[in-house]
C-alpha positions as MATLAB code, in Angstrom:
seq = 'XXXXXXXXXXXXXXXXXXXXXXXXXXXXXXXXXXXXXXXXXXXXXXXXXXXXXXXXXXXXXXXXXXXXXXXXXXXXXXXXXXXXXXXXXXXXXXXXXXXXXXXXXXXXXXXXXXXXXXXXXXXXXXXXXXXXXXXXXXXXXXXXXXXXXXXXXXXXXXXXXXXXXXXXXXXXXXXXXXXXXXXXXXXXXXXXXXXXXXXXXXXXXXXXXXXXXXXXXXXXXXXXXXXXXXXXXXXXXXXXXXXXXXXXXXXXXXXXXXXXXXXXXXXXXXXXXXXXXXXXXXXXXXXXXXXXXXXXXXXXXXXXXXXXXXXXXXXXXXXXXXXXXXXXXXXXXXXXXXXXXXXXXXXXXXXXXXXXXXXXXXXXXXXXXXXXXXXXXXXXXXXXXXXXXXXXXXXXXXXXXXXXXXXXXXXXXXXXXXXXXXXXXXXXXXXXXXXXXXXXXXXXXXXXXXXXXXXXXXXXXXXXXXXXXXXXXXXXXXXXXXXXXXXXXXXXXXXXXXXXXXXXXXX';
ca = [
     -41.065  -98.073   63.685;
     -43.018  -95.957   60.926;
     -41.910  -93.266   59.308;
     -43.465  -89.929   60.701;
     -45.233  -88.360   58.315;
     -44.267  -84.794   56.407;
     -46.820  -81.870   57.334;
     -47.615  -80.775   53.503;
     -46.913  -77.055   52.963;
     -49.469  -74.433   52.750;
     -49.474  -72.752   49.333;
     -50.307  -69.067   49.734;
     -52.171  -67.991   46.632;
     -52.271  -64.073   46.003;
     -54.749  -62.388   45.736;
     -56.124  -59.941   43.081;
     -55.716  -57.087   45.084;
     -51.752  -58.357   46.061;
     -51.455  -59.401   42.118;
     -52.186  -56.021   41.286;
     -49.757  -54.363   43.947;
     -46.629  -56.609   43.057;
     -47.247  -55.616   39.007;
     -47.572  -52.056   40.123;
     -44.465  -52.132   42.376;
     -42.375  -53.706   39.349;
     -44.046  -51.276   37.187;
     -43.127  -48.010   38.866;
     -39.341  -49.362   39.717;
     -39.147  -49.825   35.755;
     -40.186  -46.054   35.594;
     -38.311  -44.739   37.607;
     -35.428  -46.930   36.812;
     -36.234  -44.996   32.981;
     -36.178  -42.300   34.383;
     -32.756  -41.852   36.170;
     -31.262  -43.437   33.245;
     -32.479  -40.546   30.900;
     -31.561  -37.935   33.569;
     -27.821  -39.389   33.219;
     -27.725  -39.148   29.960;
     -29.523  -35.148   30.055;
     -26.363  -33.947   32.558;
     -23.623  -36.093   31.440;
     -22.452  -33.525   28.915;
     -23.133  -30.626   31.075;
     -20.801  -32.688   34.102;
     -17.745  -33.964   31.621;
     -17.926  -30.626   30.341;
     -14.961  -28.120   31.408;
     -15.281  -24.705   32.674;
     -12.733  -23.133   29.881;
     -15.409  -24.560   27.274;
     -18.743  -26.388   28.319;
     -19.401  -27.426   24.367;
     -15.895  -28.381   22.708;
     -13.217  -28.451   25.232;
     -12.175  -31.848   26.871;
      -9.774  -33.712   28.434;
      -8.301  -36.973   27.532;
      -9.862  -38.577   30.680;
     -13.542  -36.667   29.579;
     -13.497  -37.810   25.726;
     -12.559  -41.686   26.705;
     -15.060  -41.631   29.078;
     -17.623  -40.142   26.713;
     -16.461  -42.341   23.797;
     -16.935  -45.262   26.416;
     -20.735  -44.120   26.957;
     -21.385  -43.693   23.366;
     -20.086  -47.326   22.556;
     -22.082  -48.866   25.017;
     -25.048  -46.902   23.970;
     -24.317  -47.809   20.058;
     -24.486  -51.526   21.095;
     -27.420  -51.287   23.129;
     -28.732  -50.335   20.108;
     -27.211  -52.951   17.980;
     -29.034  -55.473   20.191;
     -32.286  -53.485   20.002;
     -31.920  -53.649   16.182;
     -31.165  -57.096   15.576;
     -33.661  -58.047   18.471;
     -36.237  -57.013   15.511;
     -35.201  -60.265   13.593;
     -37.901  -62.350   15.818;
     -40.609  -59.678   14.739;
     -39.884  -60.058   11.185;
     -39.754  -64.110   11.761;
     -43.303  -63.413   13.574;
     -44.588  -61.301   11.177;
     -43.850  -63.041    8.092;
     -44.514  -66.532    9.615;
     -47.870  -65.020   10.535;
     -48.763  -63.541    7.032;
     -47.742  -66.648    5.630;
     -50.274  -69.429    5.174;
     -49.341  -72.424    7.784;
     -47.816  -74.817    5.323;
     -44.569  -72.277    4.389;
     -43.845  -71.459    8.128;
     -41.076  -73.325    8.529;
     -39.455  -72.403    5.178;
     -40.029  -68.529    6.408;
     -38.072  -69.459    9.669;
     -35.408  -71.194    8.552;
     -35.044  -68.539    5.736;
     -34.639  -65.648    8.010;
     -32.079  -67.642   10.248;
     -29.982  -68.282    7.189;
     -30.086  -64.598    6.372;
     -28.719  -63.797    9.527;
     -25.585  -65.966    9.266;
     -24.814  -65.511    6.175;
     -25.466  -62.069    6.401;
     -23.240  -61.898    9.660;
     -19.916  -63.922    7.713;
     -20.480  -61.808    4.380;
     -20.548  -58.377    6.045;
     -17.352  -59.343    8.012;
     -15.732  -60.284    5.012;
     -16.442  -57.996    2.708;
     -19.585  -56.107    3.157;
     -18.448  -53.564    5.644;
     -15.627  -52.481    3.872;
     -17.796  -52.299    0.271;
     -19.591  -50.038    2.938;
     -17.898  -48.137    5.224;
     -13.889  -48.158    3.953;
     -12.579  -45.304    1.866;
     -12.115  -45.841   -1.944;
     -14.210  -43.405   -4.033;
     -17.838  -41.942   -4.513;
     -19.049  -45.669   -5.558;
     -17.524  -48.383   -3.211;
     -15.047  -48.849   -0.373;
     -11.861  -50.070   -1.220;
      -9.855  -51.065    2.481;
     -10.783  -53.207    5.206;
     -11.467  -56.624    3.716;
     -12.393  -59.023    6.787;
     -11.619  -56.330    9.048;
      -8.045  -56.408    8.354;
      -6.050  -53.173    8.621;
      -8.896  -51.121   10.048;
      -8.403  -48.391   12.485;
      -9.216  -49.111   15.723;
     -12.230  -46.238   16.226;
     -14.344  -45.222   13.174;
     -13.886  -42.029   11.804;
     -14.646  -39.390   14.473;
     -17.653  -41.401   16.164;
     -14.692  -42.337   18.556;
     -16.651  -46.114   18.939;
     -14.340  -49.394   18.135;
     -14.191  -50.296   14.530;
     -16.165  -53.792   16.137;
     -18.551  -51.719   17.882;
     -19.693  -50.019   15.104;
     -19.526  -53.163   12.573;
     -21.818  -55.071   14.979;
     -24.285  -51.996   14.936;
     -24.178  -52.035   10.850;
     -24.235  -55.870   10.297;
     -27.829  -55.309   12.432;
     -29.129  -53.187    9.958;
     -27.796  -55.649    6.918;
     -29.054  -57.849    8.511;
     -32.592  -55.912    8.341;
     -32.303  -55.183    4.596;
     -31.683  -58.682    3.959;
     -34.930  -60.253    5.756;
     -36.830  -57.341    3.959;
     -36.095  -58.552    1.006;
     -37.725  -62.027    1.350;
     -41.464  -60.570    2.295;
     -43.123  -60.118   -0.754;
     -41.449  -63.955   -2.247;
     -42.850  -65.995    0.571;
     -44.531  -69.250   -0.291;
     -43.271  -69.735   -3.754;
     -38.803  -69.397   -3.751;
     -37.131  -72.318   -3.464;
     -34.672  -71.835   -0.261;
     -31.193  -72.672   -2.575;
     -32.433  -70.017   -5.166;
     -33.096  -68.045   -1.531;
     -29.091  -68.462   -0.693;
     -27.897  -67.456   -4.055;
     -30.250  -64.086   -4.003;
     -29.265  -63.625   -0.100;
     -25.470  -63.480   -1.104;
     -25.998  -60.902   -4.061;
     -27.781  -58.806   -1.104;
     -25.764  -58.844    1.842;
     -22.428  -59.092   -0.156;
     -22.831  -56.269   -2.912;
     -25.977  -54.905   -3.431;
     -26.537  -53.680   -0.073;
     -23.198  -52.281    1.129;
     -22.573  -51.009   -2.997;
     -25.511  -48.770   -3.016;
     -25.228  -48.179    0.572;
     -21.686  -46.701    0.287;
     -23.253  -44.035   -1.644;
     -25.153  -42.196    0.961;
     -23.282  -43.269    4.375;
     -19.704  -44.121    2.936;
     -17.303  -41.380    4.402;
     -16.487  -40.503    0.555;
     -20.041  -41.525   -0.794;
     -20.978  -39.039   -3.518;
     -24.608  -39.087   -2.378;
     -23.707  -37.714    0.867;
     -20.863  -35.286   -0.602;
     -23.174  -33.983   -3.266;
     -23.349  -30.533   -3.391;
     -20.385  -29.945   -2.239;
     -17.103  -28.138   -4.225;
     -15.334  -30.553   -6.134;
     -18.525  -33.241   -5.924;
     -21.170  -33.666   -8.080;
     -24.040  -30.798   -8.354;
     -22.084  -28.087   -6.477;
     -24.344  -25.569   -7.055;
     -27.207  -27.238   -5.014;
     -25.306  -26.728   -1.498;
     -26.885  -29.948   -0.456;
     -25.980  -33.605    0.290;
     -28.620  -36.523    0.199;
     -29.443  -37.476    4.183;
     -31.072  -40.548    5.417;
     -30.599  -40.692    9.007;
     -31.444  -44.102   10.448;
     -32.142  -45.680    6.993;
     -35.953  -45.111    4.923;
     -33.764  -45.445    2.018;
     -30.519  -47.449    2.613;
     -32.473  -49.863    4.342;
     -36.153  -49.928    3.902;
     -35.903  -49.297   -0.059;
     -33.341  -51.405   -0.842;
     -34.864  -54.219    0.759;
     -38.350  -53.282   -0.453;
     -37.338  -52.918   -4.025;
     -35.074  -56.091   -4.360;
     -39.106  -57.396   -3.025;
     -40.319  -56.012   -5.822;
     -37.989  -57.103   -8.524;
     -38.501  -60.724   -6.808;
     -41.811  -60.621   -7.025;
     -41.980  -59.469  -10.268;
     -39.477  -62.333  -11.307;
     -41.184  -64.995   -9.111;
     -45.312  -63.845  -10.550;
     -47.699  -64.617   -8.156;
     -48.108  -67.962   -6.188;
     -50.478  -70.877   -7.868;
     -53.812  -70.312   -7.017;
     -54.154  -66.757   -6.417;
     -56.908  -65.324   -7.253;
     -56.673  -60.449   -7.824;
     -59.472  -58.639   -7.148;
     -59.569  -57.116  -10.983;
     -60.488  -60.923  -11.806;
     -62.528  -61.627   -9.132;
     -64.373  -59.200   -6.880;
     -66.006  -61.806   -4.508;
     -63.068  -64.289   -4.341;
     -59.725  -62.129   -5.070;
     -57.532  -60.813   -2.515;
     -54.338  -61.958   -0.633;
     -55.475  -65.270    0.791;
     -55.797  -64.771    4.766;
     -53.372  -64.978    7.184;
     -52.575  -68.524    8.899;
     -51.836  -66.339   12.156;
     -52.960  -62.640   12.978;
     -52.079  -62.628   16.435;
     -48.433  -64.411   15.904;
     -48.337  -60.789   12.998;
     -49.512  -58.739   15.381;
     -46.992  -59.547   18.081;
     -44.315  -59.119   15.710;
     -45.232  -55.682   14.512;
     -44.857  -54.633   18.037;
     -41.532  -56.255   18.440;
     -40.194  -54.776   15.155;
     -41.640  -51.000   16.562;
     -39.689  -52.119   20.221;
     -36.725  -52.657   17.799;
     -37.082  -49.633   16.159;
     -36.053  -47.586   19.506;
     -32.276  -48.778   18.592;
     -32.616  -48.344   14.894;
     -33.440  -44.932   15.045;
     -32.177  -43.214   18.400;
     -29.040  -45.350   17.867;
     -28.108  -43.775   14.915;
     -26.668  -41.032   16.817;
     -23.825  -43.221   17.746;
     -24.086  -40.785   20.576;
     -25.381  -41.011   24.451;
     -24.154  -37.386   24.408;
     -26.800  -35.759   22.081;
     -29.635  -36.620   24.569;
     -32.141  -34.473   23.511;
     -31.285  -35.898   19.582;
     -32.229  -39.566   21.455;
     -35.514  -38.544   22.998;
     -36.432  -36.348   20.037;
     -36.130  -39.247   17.866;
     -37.797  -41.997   20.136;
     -40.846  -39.298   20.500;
     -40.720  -38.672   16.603;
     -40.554  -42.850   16.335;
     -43.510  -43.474   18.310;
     -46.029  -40.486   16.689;
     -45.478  -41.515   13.365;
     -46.658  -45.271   14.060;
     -49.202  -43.941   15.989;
     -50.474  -41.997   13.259;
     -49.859  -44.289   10.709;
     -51.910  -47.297   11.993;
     -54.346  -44.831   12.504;
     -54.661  -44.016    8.809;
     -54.316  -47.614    7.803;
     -57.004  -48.306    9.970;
     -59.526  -45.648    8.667;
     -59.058  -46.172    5.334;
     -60.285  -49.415    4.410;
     -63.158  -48.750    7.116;
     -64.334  -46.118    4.954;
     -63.132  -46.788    1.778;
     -62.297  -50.667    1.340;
     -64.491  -53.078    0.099;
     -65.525  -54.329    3.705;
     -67.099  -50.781    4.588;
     -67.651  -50.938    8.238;
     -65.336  -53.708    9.341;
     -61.617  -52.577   11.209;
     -58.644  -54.377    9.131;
     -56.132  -55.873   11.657;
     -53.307  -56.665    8.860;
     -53.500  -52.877    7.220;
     -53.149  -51.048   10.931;
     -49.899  -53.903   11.407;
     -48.932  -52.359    8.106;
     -49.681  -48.449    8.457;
     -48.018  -48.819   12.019;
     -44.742  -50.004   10.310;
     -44.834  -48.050    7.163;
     -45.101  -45.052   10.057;
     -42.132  -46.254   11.336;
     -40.259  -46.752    8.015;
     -41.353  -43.399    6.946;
     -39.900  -41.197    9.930;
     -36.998  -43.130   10.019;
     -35.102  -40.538    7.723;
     -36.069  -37.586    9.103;
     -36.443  -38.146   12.866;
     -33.822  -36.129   13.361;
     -34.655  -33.340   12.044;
     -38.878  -32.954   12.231;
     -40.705  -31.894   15.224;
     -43.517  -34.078   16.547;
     -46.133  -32.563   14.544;
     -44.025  -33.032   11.494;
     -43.596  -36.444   12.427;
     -47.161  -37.200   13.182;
     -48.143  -35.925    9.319;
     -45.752  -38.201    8.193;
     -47.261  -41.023   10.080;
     -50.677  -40.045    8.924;
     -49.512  -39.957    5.327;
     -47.583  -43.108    5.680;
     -50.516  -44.919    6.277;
     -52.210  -43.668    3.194;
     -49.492  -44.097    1.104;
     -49.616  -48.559    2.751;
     -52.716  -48.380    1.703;
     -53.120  -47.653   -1.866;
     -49.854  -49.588   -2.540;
     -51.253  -52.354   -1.177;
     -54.242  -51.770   -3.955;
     -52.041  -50.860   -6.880;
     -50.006  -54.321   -6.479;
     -53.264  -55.632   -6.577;
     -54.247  -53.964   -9.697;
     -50.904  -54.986  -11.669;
     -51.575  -58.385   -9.989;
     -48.365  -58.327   -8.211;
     -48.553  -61.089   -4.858;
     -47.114  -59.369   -2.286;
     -47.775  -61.841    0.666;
     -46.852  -59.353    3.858;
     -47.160  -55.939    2.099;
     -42.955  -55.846    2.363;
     -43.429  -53.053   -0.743;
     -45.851  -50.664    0.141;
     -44.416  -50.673    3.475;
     -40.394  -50.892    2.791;
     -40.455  -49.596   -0.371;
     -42.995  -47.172   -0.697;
     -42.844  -45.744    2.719;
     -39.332  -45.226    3.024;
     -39.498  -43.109   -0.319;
     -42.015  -40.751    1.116;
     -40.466  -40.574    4.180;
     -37.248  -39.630    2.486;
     -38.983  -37.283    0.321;
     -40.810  -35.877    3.663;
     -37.585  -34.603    5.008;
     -37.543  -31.877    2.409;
     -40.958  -30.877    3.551;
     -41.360  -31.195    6.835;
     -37.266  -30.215    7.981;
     -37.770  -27.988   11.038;
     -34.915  -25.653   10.504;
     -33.859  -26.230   14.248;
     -31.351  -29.257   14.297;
     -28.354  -29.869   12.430;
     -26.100  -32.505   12.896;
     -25.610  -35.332   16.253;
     -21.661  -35.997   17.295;
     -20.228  -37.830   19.906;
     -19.921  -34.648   21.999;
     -23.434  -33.558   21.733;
     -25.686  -31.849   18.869;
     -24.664  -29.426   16.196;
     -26.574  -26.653   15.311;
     -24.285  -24.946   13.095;
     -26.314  -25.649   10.041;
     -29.824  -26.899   10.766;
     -31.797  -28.182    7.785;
     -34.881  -26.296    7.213;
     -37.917  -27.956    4.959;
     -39.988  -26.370    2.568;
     -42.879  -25.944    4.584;
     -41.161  -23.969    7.648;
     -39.559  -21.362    5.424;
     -36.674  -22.864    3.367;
     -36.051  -23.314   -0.013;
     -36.530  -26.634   -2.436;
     -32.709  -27.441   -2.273;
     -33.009  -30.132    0.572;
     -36.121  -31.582   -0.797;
     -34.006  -32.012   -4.370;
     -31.026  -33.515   -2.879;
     -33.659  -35.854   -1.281;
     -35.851  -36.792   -4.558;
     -32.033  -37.182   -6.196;
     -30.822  -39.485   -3.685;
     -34.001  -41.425   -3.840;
     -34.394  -41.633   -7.502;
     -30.867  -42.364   -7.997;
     -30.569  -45.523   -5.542;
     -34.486  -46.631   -5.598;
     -33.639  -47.331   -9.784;
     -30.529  -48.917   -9.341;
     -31.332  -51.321   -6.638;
     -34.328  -51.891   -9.074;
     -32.013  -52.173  -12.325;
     -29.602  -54.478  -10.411;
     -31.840  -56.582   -8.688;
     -34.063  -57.477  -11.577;
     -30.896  -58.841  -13.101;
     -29.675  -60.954  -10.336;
     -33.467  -62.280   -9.840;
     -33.879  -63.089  -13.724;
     -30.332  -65.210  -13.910;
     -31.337  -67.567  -10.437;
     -34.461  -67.751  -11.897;
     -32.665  -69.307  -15.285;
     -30.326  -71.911  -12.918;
     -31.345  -75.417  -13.129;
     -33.512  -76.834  -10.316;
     -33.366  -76.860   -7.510;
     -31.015  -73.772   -7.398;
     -33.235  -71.981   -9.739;
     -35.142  -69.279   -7.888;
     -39.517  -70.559   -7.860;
     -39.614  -74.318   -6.622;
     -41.513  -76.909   -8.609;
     -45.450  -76.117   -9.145;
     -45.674  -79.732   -6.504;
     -44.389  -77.729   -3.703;
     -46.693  -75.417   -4.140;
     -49.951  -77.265   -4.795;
     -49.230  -80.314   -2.861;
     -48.200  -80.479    0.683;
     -45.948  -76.917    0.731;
     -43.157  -75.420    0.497;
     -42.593  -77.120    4.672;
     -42.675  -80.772    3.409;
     -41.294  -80.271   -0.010;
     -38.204  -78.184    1.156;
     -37.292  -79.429    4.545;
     -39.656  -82.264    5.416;
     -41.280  -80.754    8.437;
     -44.165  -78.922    9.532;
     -44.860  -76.035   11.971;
     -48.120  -77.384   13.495;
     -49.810  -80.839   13.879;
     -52.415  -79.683   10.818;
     -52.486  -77.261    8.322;
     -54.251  -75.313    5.957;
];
């Protein structure tokens, strides 16, 4: 007796027309999914609030709930902000010529974890503890730290795992402009002097609770009589020029990769050689700006201050806009390829928008932030040439756009300050003292607190970092910080250093 046989099933294949209906059904539940989320957040403090006093009065059953809110919301962030770690890997991999992929990889993964056991140990509390003006003294692997952090009312954890993120940013920052030509043990040595000191040190300065940066100008601090402290909201300086200048002095310790050729030697042949992978960089410039959503909103530390959050985001997303824009025109007008649109300077002028605002999007309106986008770009764009000019390789632009960028963005704050916003809380915004710019009406005190500030840590980070470059550079091989001249003009820095490859054939 035969088997019977199995009637095959009928496949239904959509069609365009039900394609498009499905995408626009998940589409609009997404929306509107947004949508209720942000209304939430808009009536939460009007709703906890109690009728004796809708702004400051709570009870205990209000401020744990709000204090729950905010932590979740800080480590939604955290997660946004550390989700940016595969758009540096992307971007950097894709700037990168094909044979040094893997050692870009593997070097940002090793950032991250040693960045991650470092800042546990004794990075946060370098950081965030209290000792004096210079460094934090308490807190050493976490141990004897209170269980919130300060008055943020988030769990000392909570709040570590949102900081570690942005370590964890400075640190992969600081390998962009030294791809292709550091040897990856010189690259753990360097990593170590970042994450562990030179980072949380300088860092304490401006965001430690006794950092004299961020006390300045108060009685009993240094410069009383300027009435100002140095701000940096989500980071252009703490972050972005740390990392950009400890690029710098690397690059400046490492001199350019074998074989390149600067434009003031060769017109027709200089130039950064191209990259092994635009659309891998491209991808990851829009996954850092994604990430950048967290790193800037989530410096509120605050669900509560919603109109702080969507302020920001808003601010966020002009400035990019406006600063790929720039970096766009420019070299279509101006660059040596008249006429032709430059992918890898509108990747750059969209992040150095982003690095830019990331001081003072708490504080500009979105035309302030949109002229600081549009000068952003500018300012990507004729770093990018003066590098080239002092022959200085710079592989994925990690200086003008860290660096340089996050200077004038926390110079821009002095500017561009709207005078209507003060300070975020984990009740909701303070207006008590708003911080007003030169340009709508107020006087040059918060722009000098600014150039201060910026001067002050932009030089020492420079100072310091030169110092710990030059003395791995003296090590013996192979901990000394450039790899032999074989890696570099033989098979790569993928063979040579780890005895793989990222693709079946390279360049």
């Amino acid at each position: 007796m035969g088997r019977k046989r199995s009637t095959p099933a009928v496949v239904h294949q959509l069609t365009k027309t039900e394609k498009w209906k499905i995408g626009l059904t998940i589409f609009t539940g997404k929306i509107l999914g947004l949508l209720v989320v942000l209304a939430i957040m808009k009536m939460l403090p009007g709703i906890m609030a109690t009728p004796a006093s809708a702004a400051e009065t709570y009870t205990a059953h209000e401020t744990s709930m709000m204090n729950s809110i905010n932590t979740v919301w800080t480590l939604v962030a955290a997660f946004l902000v550390f989700g940016m770690q595969a758009g540096f890997v992307m971007l950097e991999a894709g700037f990168a010529r094909s044979k040094e992929v893997v050692n870009v990889l593997l070097e940002c993964i090793f950032d991250t974890a040693i960045c991650g056991i470092l800042f546990w140990a004794i990075g946060y509390a370098f950081m965030f503890s209290h000792g004096n003006g210079f460094i934090g003294k308490n807190w050493f692997f976490l141990s004897g730290a209170p269980t919130t952090y300060e008055a943020t009312g988030i769990p000392i954890l909570a709040h570590w795992i949102f900081q570690f993120a942005f370590a964890d940013t400075t640190s992969t920052i600081t390998s962009g402009a030294m791809i292709g030509r550091t040897s990856f043990r010189g690259d753990i040595l360097y990593s170590i002097g970042v994450t562990g000191f030179i980072y949380p040190i300088i860092g304490h300065w401006a965001w430690g609770p006794d950092g004299w940066l961020a006390l300045m100008g108060s009685p009993g601090n240094f410069f009383p009589g300027l009435g100002q402290g140095f701000r940096d909201f989500a980071g252009s300086t703490v972050v972005h020029t740390i990392g950009g200048v400890i690029s710098l002095a690397g690059a400046l310790v490492l001199g350019p990769r074998i074989g390149r050729i600067f434009k003031r030697d060769d017109k027709e042949k200089g130039g950064l050689p191209p990259a092994h992978n635009l659309p891998l960089a491209a991808v990851g410039a829009f996954i850092l700006w994604f990430g950048w959503y967290g790193f800037n909103p989530g410096s509120t530390l605050s669900a509560m201050d919603a109109d702080g959050i969507g302020r920001i985001a808003a601010n966020t997303t002009l400035a990019a806009c406006a600063g790929s824009l720039t970096a766009m025109l420019l070299p279509l007008w101006l660059g040596p390829n008249k006429g032709k649109y430059d992918l890898p300077f509108t990747i750059n002028g969209l992040l150095a928008g982003l690095v830019a605002i990331t001081c003072p999007c708490y504080w500009v309106s979105p035309l302030g932030a949109i002229l600081i986008g549009l000068i952003a770009g500018v300012v990507v764009y004729y770093g990018t040439l003066l590098l080239e000019h002092f022959r200085i390789d710079d592989p994925v632009g990690a200086v003008p756009v860290h660096c340089m960028a996050g200077i004038w963005g926390t110079l821009s704050l002095g500017l561009f300050a709207s005078g209507q916003y003060g300070t975020t809380g984990p009740n909701g915004a303070d207006v008590s003292a708003t911080v007003k710019g030169i340009f709508y009406g107020g006087g040059w005190d918060v722009f000098e607190a600014q150039l201060i500030g910026s001067a002050v840590i932009t030089m020492s980070t420079f100072i310091i970092a030169m110092i710990l470059m030059w003395v791995i550079s003296k090590f013996p091989y192979p901990w000394k910080l450039r790899v032999e001249p074989a890696a570099e003009t033989g098979p790569g820095l993928d063979i040579f250093e780890h005895g793989a490859s990222a693709y079946a054939t390279q360049d």
